[in-house]
C-alpha distance (Angstrom), angle and dihedral (degrees) to the residues before:
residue distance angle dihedral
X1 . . .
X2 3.77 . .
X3 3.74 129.8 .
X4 3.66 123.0 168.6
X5 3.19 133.1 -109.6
X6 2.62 109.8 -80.5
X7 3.27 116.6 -54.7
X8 14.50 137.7 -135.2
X9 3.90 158.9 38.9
X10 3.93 132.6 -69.1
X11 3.53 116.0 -50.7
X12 3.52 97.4 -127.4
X13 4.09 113.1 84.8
X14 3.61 125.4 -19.0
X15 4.02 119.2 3.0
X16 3.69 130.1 -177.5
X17 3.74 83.8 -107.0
X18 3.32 95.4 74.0
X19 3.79 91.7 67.5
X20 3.68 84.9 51.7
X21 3.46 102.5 103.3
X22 4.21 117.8 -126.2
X23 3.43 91.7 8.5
X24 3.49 107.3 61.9
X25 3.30 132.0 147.2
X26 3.92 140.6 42.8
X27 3.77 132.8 -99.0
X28 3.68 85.0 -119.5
X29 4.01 87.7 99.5
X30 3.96 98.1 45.4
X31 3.88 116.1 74.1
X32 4.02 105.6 -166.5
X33 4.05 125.4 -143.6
X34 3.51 114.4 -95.6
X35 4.10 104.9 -98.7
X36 3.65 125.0 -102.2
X37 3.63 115.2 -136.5
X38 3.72 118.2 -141.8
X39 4.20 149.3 153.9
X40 3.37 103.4 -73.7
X41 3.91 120.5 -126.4
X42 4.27 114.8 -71.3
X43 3.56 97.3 -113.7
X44 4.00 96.6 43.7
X45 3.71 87.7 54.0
X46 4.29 92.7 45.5
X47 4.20 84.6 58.4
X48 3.82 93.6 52.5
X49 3.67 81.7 42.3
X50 3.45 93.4 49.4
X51 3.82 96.2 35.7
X52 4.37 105.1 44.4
X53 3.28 107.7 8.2
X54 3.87 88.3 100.8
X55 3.88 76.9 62.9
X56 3.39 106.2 45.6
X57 3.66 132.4 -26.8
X58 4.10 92.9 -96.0
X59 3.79 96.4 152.4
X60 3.66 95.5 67.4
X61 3.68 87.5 64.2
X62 3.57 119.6 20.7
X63 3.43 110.6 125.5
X64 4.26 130.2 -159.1
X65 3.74 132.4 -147.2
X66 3.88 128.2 176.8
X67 4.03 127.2 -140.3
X68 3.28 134.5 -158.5
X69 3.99 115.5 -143.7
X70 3.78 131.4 -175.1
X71 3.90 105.0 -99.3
X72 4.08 90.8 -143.0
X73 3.64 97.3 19.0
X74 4.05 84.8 -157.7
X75 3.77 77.0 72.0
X76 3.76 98.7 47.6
X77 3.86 95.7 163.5
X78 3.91 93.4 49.4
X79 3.85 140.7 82.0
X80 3.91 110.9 -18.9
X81 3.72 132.8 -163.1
X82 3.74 133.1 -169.4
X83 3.62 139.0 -86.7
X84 4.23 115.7 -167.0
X85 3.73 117.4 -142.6
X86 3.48 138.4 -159.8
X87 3.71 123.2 -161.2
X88 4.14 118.7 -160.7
X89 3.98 108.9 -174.5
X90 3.06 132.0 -154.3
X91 4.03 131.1 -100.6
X92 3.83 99.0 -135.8
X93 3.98 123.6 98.6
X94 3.39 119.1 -98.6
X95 3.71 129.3 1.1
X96 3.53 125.0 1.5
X97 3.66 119.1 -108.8
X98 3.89 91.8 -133.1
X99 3.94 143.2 -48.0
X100 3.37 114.7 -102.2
X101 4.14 108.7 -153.7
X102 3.82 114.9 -147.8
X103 3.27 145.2 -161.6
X104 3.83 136.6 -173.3
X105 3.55 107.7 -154.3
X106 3.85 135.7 -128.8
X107 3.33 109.2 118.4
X108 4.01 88.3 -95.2
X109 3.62 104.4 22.2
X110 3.38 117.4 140.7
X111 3.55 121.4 -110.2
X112 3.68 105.1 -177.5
X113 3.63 90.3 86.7
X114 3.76 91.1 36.1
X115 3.69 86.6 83.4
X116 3.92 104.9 53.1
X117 3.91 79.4 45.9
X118 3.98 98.9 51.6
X119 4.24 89.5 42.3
X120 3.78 91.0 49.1
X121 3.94 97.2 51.3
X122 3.98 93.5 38.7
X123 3.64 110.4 103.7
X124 3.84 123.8 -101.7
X125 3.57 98.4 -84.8
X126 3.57 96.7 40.2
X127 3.96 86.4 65.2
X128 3.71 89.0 48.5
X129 3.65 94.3 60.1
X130 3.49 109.2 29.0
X131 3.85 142.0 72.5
X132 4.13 102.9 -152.7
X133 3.96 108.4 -150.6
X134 4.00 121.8 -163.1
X135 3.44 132.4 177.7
X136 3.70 144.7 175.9
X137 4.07 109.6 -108.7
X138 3.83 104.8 -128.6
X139 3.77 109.8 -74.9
X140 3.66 96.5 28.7
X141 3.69 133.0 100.2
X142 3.81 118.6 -42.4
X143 3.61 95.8 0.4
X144 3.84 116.8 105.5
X145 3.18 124.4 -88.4
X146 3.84 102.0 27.8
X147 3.80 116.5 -152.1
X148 3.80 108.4 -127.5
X149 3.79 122.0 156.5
X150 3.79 114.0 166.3
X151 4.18 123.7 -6.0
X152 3.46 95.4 -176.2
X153 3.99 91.7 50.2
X154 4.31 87.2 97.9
X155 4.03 101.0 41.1
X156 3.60 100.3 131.2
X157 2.74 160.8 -82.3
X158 4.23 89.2 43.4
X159 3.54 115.2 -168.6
X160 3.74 116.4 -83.1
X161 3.81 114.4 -82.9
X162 3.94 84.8 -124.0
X163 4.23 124.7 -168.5
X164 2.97 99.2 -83.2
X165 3.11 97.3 -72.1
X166 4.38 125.4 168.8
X167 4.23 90.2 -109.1
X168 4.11 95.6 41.5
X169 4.24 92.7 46.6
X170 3.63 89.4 41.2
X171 4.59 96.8 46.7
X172 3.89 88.8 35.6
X173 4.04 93.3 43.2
X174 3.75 92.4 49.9
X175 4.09 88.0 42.5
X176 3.60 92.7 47.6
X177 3.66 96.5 50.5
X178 3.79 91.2 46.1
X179 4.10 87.1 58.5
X180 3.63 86.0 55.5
X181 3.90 97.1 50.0
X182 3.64 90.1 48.5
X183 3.73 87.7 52.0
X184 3.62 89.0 59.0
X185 3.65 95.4 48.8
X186 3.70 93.2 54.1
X187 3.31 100.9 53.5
X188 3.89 112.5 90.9
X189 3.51 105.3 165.7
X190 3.99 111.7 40.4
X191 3.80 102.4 -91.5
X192 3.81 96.0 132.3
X193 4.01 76.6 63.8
X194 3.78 101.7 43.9
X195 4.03 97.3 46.4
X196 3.28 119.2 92.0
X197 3.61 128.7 119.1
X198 3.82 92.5 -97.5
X199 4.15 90.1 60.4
X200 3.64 87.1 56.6
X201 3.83 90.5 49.9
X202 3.81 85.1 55.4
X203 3.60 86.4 42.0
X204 3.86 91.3 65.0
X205 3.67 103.3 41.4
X206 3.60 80.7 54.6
X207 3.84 90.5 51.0
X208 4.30 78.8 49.0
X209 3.32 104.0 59.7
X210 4.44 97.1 35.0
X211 3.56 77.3 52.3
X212 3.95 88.4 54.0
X213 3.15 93.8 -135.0
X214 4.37 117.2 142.6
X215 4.13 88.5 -158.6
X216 3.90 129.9 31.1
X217 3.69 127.0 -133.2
X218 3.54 116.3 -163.1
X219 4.41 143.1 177.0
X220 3.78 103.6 -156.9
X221 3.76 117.1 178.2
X222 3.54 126.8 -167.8
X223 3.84 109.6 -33.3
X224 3.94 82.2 13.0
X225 4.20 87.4 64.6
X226 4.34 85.3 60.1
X227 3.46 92.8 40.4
X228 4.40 97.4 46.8
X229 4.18 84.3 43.5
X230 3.43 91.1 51.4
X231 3.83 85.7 46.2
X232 3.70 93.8 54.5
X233 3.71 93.0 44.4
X234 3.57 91.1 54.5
X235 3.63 92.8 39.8
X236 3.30 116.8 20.2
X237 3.81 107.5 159.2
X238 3.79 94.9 53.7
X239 4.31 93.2 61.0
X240 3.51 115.5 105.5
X241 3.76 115.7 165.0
X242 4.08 112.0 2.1
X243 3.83 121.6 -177.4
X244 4.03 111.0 -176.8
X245 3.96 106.6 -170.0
X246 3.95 119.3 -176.1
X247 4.16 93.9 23.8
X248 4.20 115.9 -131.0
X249 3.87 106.9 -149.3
X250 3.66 104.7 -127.0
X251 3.74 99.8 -148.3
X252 3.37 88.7 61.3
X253 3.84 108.3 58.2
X254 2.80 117.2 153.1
X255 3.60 131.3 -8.8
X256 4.20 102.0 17.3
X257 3.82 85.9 57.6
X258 3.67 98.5 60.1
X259 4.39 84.0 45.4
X260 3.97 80.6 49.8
X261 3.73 91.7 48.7
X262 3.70 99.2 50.5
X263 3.78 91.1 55.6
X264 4.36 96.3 47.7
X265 4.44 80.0 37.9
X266 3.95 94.9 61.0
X267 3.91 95.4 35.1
X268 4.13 86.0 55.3
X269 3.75 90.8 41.7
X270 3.99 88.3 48.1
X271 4.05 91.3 49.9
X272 4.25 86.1 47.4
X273 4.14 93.5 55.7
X274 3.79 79.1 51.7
X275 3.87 89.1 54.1
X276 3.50 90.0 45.2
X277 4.08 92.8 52.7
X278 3.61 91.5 46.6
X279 3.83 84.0 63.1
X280 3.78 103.6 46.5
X281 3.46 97.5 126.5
X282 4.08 82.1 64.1
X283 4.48 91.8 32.2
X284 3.45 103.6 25.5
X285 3.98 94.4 -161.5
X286 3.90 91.4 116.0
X287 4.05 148.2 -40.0
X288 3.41 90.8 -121.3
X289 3.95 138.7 48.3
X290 3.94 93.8 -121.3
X291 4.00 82.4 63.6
X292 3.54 99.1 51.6
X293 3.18 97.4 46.7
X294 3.85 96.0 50.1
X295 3.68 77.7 49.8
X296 3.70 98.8 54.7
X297 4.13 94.5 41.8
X298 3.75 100.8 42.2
X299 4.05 81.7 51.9
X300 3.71 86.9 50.0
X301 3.89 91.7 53.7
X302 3.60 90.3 45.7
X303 4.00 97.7 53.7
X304 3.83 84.7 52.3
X305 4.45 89.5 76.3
X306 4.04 92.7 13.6
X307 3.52 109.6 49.2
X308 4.22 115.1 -174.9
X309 3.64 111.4 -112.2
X310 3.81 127.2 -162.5
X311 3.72 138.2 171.1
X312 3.66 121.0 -166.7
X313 3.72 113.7 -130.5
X314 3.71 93.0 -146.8
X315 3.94 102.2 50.0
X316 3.85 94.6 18.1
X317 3.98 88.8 -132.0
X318 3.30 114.6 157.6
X319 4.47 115.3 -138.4
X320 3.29 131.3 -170.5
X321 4.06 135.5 -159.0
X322 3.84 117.8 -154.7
X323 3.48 130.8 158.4
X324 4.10 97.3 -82.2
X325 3.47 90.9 43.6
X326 3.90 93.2 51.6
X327 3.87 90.4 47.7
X328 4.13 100.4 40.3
X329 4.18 84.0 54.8
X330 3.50 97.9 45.5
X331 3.87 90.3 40.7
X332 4.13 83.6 81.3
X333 3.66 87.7 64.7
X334 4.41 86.4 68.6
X335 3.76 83.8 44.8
X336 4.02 102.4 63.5
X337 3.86 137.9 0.5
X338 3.45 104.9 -127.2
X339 3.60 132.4 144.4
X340 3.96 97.2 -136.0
X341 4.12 90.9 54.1
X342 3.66 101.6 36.4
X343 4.11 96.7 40.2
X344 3.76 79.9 44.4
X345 3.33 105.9 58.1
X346 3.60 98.6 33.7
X347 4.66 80.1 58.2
X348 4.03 80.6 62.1
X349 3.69 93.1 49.0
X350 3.30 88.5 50.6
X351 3.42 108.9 44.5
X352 3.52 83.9 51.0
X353 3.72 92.3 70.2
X354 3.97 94.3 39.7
X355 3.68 83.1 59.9
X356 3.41 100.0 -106.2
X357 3.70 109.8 138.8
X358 3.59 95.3 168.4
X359 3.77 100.6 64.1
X360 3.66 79.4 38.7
X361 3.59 100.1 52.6
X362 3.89 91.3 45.8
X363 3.75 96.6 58.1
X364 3.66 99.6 49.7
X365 3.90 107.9 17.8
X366 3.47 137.5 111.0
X367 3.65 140.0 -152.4
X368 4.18 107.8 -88.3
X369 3.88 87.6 -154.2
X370 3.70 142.8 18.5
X371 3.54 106.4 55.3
X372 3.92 130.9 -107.7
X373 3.47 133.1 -126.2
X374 3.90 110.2 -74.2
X375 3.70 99.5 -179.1
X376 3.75 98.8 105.3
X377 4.04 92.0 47.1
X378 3.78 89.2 44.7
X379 3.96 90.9 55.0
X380 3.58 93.4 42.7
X381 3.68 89.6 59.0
X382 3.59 97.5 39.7
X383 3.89 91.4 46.4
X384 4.08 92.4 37.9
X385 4.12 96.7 44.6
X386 3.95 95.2 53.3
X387 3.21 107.4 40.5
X388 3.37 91.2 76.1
X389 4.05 141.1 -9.5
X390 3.75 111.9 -78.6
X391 3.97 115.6 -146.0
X392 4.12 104.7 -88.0
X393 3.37 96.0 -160.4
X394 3.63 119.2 93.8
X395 3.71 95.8 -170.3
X396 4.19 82.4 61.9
X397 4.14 91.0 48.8
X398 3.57 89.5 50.2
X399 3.92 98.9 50.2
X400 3.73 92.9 45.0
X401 4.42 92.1 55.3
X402 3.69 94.0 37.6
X403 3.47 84.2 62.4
X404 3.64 101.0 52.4
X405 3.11 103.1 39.9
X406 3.66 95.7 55.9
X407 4.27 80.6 77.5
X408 3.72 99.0 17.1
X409 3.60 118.2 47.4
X410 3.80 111.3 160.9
X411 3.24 104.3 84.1
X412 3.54 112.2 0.6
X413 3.79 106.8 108.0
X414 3.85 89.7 32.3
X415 3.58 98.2 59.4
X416 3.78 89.5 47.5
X417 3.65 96.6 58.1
X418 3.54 91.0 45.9
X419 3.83 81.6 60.7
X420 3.21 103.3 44.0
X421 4.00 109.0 90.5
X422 4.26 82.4 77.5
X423 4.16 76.3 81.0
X424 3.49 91.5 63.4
X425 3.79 107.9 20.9
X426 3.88 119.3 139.7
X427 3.84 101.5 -145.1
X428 4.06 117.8 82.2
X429 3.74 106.7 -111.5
X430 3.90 115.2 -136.6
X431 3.28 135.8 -152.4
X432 3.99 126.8 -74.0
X433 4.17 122.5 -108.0
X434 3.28 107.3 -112.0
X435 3.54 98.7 -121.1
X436 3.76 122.2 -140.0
X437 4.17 94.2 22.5
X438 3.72 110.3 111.7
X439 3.77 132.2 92.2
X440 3.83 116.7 -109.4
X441 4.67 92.9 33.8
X442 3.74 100.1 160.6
X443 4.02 119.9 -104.9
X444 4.01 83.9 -144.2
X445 3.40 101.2 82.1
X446 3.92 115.8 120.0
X447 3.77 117.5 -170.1
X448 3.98 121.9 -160.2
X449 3.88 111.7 -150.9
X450 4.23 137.0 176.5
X451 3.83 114.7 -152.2
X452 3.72 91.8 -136.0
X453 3.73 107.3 34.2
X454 3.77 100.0 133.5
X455 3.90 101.6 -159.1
X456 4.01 87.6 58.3
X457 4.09 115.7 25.9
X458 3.47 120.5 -140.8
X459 3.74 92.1 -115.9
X460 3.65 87.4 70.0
X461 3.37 100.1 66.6
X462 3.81 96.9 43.5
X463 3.82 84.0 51.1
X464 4.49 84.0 50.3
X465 3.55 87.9 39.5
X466 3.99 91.8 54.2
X467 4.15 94.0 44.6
X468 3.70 95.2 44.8
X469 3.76 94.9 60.0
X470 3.65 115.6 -158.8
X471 3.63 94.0 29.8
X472 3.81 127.5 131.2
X473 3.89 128.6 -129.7
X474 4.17 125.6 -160.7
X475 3.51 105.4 -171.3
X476 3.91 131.4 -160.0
X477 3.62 104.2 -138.0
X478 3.56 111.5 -140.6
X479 3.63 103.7 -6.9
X480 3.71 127.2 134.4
X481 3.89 97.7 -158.0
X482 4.09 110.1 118.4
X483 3.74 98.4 -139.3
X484 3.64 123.0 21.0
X485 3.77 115.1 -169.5
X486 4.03 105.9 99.9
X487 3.54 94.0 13.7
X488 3.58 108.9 114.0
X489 3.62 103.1 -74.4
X490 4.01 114.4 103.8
X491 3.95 92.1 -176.1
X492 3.97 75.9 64.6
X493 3.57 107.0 44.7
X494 4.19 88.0 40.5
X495 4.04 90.4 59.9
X496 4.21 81.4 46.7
X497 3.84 94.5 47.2
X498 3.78 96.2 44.5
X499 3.50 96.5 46.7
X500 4.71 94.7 48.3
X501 4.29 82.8 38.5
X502 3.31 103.4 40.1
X503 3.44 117.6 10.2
X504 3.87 97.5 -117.6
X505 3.92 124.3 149.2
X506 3.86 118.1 -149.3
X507 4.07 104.9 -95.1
X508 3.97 100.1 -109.1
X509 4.17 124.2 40.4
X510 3.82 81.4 -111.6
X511 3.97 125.6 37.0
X512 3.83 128.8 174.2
X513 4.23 139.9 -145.9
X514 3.35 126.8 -174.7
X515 3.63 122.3 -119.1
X516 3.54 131.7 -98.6
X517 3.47 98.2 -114.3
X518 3.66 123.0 -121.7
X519 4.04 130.9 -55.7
X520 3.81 119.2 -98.0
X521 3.87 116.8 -149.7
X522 3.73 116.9 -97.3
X523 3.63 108.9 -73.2
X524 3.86 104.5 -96.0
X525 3.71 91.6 26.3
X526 4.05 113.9 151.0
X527 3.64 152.1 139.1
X528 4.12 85.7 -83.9
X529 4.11 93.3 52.5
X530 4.15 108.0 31.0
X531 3.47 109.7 124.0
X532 3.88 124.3 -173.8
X533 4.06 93.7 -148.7
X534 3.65 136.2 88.0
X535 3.99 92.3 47.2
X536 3.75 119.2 153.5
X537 4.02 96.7 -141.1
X538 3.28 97.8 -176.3
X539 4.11 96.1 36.7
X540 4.31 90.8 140.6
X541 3.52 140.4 92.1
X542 3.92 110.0 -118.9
């Protein structure tokens, strides 16, 4: 399943918020308590542990904090709920040359660990000088409430995505709208109301000034870029330092970004099955791309009447591989070039063929019954569907995917049913900030872009580029990572470090690095030694 990446005036007098609808209103009115620093909970700090240590020891001093927001900031004095913190600091003596406040994208992804994450893959002095701060956007994670709809809504295997066709539209129409009503059940206090982008903006000058700080710095990747221009539209005297990494065109919220991303999705895919052919004397599904391709869709067709079961001897859980859960897996291969995910996933494939359902099985599956954690999905709808008005007419959603898919299959019809609760959902969608239109934006702003990252197209961050005026681009020519800061590339990370440390902009509006080049398989890879375990399935920022 897809989900973007992530996906507005001053805050002092009238903003365009407060024609918004339910969430009107600014955090201009609310002043927060000062945060409380304390251990975080024993199992939190075991998943950094298990997650970064190997970067740097983050567990041993990760710190969490709770705030208390306005729920309807319009109504500063009323019901509150509960953001969850997470405080990184820094290894230098003495104070702390700033906090830097991240976020990781998704709509719904949770940021809380985001922080430990950023802190452990910043470089040496960027530990010694900086506090990293995450947090959980309301709904999400740790914060209180958490949005969660339906946990059984992904057992698998879900019926096939289809064409288009009369018996997919009408099963995934009826399932989609019965996501949304369970949405609405769920939610006891509002939040459906109280959860657009905007309240998160609000959400993080809050997070500013507990924090005590009189200027914010923030890392936002992919949903994070939408959500810190928004930010600095909405409040554009408090920015200090802004990094935006994996750029969300802002003309295109919601709905024409998820058509955009089904286009840049299949062209990535496309360019992997030529990876993959490159390699046959590893894969064996083909010399050429034409093969593996055939390969990969014919196996798609067959998973559609022969799903892959598998039941683990040691838990006795029971997974399943059908044709959406073969393509939302391998979907992560379009997200990032990396050799663990695309060597990976190209094992499964071909184990697959070798007749190993197994390996197979454990690289794509998913659990037949139990449930998974919706929370992330939930937010991304709840966050995606009111920020602005979704197309209500069917007739208009079917036109629009018929037409891509006729050249770009992959994900087309997947991505649109992932969408398509925002037909049915029970909260009033407002209307978006438009981001960049404000007196006073910051010229400091420096953007980090690939020109193939699927999730966000590279014509979204020209298009950011162009409405926050002033700002600065570095662009990864060629590469089809989404996200590029601490991924591999130190002519990256040194335009991030100089600009946090020092305060130094790249020399032109626009700068370029190459790519990395692509991932080899690991040496001694081959048909005797692929494996289909140990994949990290969901190893991308959203």
């Amino acid at each position: 399943m897809a989900a973007v990446a992530g996906l507005g005036l001053t805050g002092l007098g009238a903003t365009s918020a407060q024609a918004q609808g339910p969430s009107a209103g600014s955090a201009g009115a609310f002043d927060p308590a000062a945060l409380k620093w304390h251990t975080c909970p024993a199992d939190f700090v075991k998943t950094v542990h298990d997650l970064y240590d190997v970067l740097y020891p983050v567990s041993k001093i990760v710190q969490c904090a709770e705030l208390q927001v306005p729920l309807d900031y319009a109504k500063p004095k009323g019901k509150k709920i509960t953001l969850q913190l997470t405080r990184t600091p820094h290894t230098g003596t003495g104070a702390a040359k700033g906090d830097i406040v991240v976020n990781p994208g998704g709509p719904g992804g949770g940021g809380a660990l985001f922080g430990p994450r950023v802190f452990a893959q910043n470089s040496a002095p960027m530990r010694e000088a900086f506090n990293v701060i995450g947090f959980d956007p309301r709904g999400v994670g740790m914060s209180v409430p958490a949005v969660s709809c339906d946990p059984n809504y992904t057992n698998a295997p879900r019926p096939d995505y289809g064409t288009g066709d009369r018996k997919s539209v009408a099963t995934w129409l009826k399932k989609a709208k019965g996501y949304a009503d369970a949405c609405k059940k769920a939610d006891k206090v509002g939040l459906l109301n109280h959860i657009k982008t905007v309240d998160s903006v609000n959400d993080v000058e809050s997070i500013r000034k507990a924090l005590g700080n009189k200027k914010l710095d923030w890392y936002g990747a992919s949903y994070g870029t939408y959500l810190g221009s928004t930010y600095a539209t909405l409040y554009p005297k408090n920015v200090g330092r802004m990094v935006l990494d994996g750029n969300v065109g802002p003309s295109d919220v919601w709905y024409d970004a998820n058509l955009n991303q089904d286009v840049a999705f299949d062209e990535n895919i496309e360019y992997y099955f030529g990876w993959i052919a490159k390699y046959d004397s590893v894969y064996h599904l083909g010399t050429k791309q034409s093969h593996v391709r055939k390969f990969f869709y014919g196996l798609r067709a067959k998973l559609k009447s022969e799903p892959v079961y598998y039941k683990d001897p040691d838990s006795g859980q029971t997974i399943a591989v059908g044709p959406d859960e073969l393509t939302d897996t391998i979907q992560n291969a379009a997200y990032r070039r990396s050799q663990a995910v695309w060597h990976g996933y190209a094992a499964g494939l071909s184990a697959y063929k070798a007749g190993n359902t197994a390996a197979f099985a454990q690289t794509f599956g998913a659990q037949t019954t139990g449930g998974a954690d919706d929370n992330s999905y939930a937010v991304y709808d709840a966050v995606q569907c009111t920020d602005v008005q979704w197309p209500l007419s069917w007739k208009k959603w079917q036109r629009d995917n018929e037409k891509i898919n006729k050249k770009h299959p992959f994900l087309t019809w997947g991505n649109a049913w992932y969408n398509a609760p925002c037909l049915y959902w029970p909260a009033k969608a407002g209307k978006p900030v438009d981001v960049g239109r404000t007196k006073g934006l910051p010229k400091n702003i420096l953007l980090f872009q690939s020109t193939a990252d699927a999730a966000t197209p590279y014509a979204g961050a020209l298009e950011m580029q162009r409405r926050l005026k002033g700002s600065h681009l570095v662009v990864q020519d060629g590469d089809r990572t989404h996200c590029i800061v601490h991924r591999g590339s130190a002519a990256v990370d040194a335009y991030f470090d100089a600009y946090f440390l020092k305060g130094e902009l790249p020399g032109k509006s626009t700068v370029h690095v190459p790519q990395l080049g692509d991932p080899t398989p690991p040496s001694g890879a081959s048909a005797k030694t692929l494996s289909g375990t140990g994949i990290l399935k969901n190893d991308v920022i959203r």
